[in-house]
N, C-alpha and C positions, 0 to 999 in steps of 0.2 A: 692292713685291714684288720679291725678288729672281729671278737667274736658278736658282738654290740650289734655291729654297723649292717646296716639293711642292705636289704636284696637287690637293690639293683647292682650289676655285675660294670666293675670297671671295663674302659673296653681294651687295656692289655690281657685280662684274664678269656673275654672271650676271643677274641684272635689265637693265643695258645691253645686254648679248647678246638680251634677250630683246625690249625694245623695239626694238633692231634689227633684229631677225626682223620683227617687225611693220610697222616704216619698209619694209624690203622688201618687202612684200605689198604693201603701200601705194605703192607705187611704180608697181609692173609695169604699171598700166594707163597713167600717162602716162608709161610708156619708150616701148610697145608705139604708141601714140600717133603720140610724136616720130618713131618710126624709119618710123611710115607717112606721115606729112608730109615727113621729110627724109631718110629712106633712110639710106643706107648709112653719111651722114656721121653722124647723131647716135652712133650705134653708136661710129666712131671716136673721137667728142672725151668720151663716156663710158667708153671702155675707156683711155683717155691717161688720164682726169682718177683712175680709179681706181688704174693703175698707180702712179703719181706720188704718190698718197696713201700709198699703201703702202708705197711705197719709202724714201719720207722718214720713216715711221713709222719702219720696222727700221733705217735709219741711226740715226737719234737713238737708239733703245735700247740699239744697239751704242755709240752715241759714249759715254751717257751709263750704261754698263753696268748696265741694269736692264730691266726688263719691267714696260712699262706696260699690260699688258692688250691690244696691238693686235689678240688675236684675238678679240674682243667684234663683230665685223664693222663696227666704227664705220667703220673707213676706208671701206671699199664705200661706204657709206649717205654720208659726207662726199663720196667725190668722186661719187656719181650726182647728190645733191641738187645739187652745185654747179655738173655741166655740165648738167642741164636748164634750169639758169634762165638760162643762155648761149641767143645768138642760133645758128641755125647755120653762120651765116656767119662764129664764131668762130674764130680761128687757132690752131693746137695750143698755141703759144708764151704763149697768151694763158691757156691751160685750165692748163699745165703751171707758171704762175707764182703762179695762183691758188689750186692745190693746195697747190704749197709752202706759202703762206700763211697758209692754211687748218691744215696739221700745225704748223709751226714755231714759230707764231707763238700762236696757238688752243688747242693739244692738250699740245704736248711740255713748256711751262713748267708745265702744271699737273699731270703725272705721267697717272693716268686720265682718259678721256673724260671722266667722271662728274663731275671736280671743274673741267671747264672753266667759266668764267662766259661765256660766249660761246656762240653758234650757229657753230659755223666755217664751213660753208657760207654764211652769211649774212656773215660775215665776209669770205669770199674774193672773194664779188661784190660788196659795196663794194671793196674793195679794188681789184680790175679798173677797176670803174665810175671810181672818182679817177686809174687811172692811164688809162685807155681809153676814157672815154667815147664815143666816136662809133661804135666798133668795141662796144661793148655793146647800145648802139638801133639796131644796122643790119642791119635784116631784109629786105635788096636779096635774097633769092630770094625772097619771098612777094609777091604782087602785092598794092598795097592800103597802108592805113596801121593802126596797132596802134591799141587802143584809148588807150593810155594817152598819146599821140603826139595824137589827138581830143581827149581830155580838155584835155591843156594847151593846146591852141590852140580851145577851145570850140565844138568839132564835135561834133558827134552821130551818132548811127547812124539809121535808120531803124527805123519801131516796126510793120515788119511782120513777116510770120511768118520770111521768108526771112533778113532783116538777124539777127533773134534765132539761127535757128538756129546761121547763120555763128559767132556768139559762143559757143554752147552748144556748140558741136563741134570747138570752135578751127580755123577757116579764115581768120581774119582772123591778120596778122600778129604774131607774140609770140615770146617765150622757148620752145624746143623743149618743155617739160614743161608750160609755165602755160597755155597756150593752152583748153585744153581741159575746159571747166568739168565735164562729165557724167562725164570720168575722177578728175577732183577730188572730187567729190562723191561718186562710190563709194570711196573712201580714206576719205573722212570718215565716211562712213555704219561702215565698216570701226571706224574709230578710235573709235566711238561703242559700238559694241557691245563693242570689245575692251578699251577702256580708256577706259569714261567720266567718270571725274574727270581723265583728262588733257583728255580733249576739252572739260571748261568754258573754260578760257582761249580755244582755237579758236571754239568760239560766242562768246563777251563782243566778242572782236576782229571777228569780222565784225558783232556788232552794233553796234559803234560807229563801223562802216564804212557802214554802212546808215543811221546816224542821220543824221553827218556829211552824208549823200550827198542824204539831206532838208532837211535844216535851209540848207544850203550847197549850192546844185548847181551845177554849174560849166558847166552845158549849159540852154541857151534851150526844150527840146522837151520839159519837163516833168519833174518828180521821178521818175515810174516810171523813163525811159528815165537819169537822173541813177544812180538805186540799179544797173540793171542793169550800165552800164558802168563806175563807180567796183570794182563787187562780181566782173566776172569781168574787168575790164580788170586787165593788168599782172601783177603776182606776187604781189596781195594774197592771192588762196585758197591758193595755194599754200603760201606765207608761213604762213597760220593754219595751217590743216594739221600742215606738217613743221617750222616752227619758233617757233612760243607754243606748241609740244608735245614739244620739245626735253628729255629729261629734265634733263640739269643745271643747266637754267635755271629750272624749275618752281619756284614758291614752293607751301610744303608742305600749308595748309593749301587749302580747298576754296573758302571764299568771298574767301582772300587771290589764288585765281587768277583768281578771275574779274574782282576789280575790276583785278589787273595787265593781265588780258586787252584789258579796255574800255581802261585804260589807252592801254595800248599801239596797240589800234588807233586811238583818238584822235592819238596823236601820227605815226604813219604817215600820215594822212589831213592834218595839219597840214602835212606835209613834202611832199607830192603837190601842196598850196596855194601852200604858199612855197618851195619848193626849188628848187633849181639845175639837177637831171633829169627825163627823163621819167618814169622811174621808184624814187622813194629809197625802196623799201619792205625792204628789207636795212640801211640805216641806222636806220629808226625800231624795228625788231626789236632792232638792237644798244643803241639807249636804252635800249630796254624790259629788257633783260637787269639791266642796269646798276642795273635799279629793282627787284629778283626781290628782296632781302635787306628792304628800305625794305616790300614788300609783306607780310613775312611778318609785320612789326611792326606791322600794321593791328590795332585792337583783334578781338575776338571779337563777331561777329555773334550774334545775341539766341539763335538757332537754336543756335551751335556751344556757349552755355554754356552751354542747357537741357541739352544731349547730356554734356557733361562734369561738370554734376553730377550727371548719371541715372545717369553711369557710377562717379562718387565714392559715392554713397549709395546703389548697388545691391546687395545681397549674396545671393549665389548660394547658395542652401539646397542640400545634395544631396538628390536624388532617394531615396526611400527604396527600399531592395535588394526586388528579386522572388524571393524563393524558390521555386521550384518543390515542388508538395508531395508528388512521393516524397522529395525530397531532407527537408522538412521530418517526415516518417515515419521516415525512416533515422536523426534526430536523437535519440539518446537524451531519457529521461525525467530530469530535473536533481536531483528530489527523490530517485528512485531512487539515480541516484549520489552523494549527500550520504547515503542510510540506508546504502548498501552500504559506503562508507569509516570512516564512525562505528561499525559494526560490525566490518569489521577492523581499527580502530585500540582497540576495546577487548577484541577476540580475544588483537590482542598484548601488552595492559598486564594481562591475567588471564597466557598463558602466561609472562612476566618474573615476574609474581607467585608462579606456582607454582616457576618456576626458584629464583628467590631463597630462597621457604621451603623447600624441598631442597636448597639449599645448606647454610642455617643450620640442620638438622636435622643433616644429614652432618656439618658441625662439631661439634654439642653430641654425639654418638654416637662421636667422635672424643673427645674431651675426657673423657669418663665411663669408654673402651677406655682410653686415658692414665691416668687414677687409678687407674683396678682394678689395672692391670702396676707399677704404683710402691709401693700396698699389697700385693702380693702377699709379696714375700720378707720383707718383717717378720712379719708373718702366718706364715709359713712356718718362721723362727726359736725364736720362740717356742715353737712346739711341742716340738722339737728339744730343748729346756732340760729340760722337763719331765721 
């Protein structure tokens, strides 16, 4: 779309507008969270991470003299997502590179949000994480150690009420936004009502987080305590949430998202086993992205080709009309009007008939005037002789 082209708005650009409305509801509870754990700084490195999104946006449009749609609010919703899942012991420089990142690299080569294949916010914080790792897990203002910091060293939590809460409420160490499972869960609750076929891919993922977390526990004190801290440690709810619900990444059909869904949290869970962090849950999203085309090519589930031949072999009869019956009173009688036209359509072939034999009388009266005047002066002669 050029700078040229008028205002009517394509309608991929407002669908993305609109899912970002929605990522922004979904938000406010774990900003409003952050900024009450960490005050005045989260505020900061989310007002940096959005300006910087934005900025780089409208540069590239300029460089690249076009309009990619920036006011879809993606930028906002990229850089909030991207500095929540920052420590906040994060350095501006640190927020300000990962934005870049996140526009330049993520956004700008594919023209619209809509056609990036990537989570950019998921993007930016791997990105961090490869170039920053220690500066990513370092949650020196919260006292305590993170769940996902337990996990890799196969510590546990306690399984009383008090230790759960901690977790439920995010008081244990985390990313400024992740921490806080009861803020996550009301987003999700949110994304369920508002948009429940996006939200299948977010369930399938946490259920393959939950399997994982049985099958495989990576903690001595039992499966429950294993599901709990796999399921609210680290950036996984988060992750399902705002990014297996990332529109451009969505594969189109319904049960192609849900098995990318499982997919996908399968191999997050993989990379939590075997990885090199404490938390790779932004790299196994970017796999997962990678596999969004390969899902949509899954055959049709049994259900989806009942539905698509009920819709081939369906055919919609119309409704038959209601008349109202003064309206059907006010209708002329049909026969009436068929006697009343055949009667003046032989009104008028009797008067042409009278016309016509009144002509051809005035001719022949004409004709007999004619012979009398032409015998007359012979007639007239004759006498004369005599």
């Amino acid at each position: 779309m050029t700078n040229q082209q008028i205002t009517q708005k394509p309608q991929d650009f407002i669908d993305m507008r609109n899912h970002m409305i929605d990522y922004a509801i979904m938000l406010t509870a774990p900003f409003l969270v952050a900024v009450l754990y960490h005050g005045l700084r989260a505020v900061l490195l989310v007002l940096i991470s959005i300006v910087t999104c934005t900025i780089c946006r409208r540069i590239g449009e300029k460089v690249l003299n076009c309009d990619f749609s920036s006011r879809d609010f993606s930028n906002w919703i990229i850089g909030v997502t991207f500095a929540l899942l920052l420590p906040s012991t994060a350095t501006w420089w640190t927020v300000v590179f990962g934005a870049i990142f996140a526009i330049i690299v993520c956004v700008l080569p594919f023209g619209k949000t809509i056609n990036s294949p990537f989570v950019p916010a998921a993007a930016a914080v791997s990105f961090v994480t490869l170039c920053w790792p220690d500066r990513m897990f370092a949650y020196s203002d919260t006292a305590g150690m993170s769940l996902s910091k337990m996990l890799s060293q196969g510590n546990a939590i306690g399984s009383n009420a008090v230790a759960l809460l901690e977790v439920f409420t995010g008081a244990l160490p985390s990313a400024m936004g992740a921490g806080c499972v009861l803020a996550l869960l009301g987003a999700l609750v949110f994304l369920t009502i508002r948009r429940p076929k996006d939200a299948i891919s977010a369930y399938t993922f946490m259920l393959a987080v939950i399997v994982m977390a049985i099958l495989f526990p990576r903690v001595s004190t039992g499966r429950f305590i294993s599901v709990i801290m796999e399921f609210c440690g680290g950036e996984v709810l988060f992750g399902a949430i705002f990014f297996m619900t990332y529109p451009s990444v969505l594969p189109k059909r319904t049960f192609a998202r849900a098995v990318w869904g499982f997919v996908g949290g399968i191999i997050c869970m993989l990379m939590r086993y075997f990885g090199a962090f404490e938390e790779p849950m932004c790299f196994g999203v970017l796999i997962a992205c990678a596999l969004t085309e390969l899902a949509d090519k899954i055959p049709l589930a049994k259900w989806e080709k009942v539905k698509e031949e009920k819709e081939e072999i369906k055919v919609v009869e119309p409704a038959p009309a209601v008349v109202p019956e003064e309206v059907l009173n006010e209708i002329p009688d049909i026969e009436e009007i068929i006697v009343e036209e055949e009667t003046e359509a032989n009104e008028e072939i009797v008067e042409e008939t009278a016309v016509q034999e009144s002509e051809s009388l005035h001719d022949v009266i004409e004709e007999e005037n004619t012979v009398t005047e032409t015998e007359a002066p012979f007639m007239t002669g004759g006498d004369s002789d005599e």
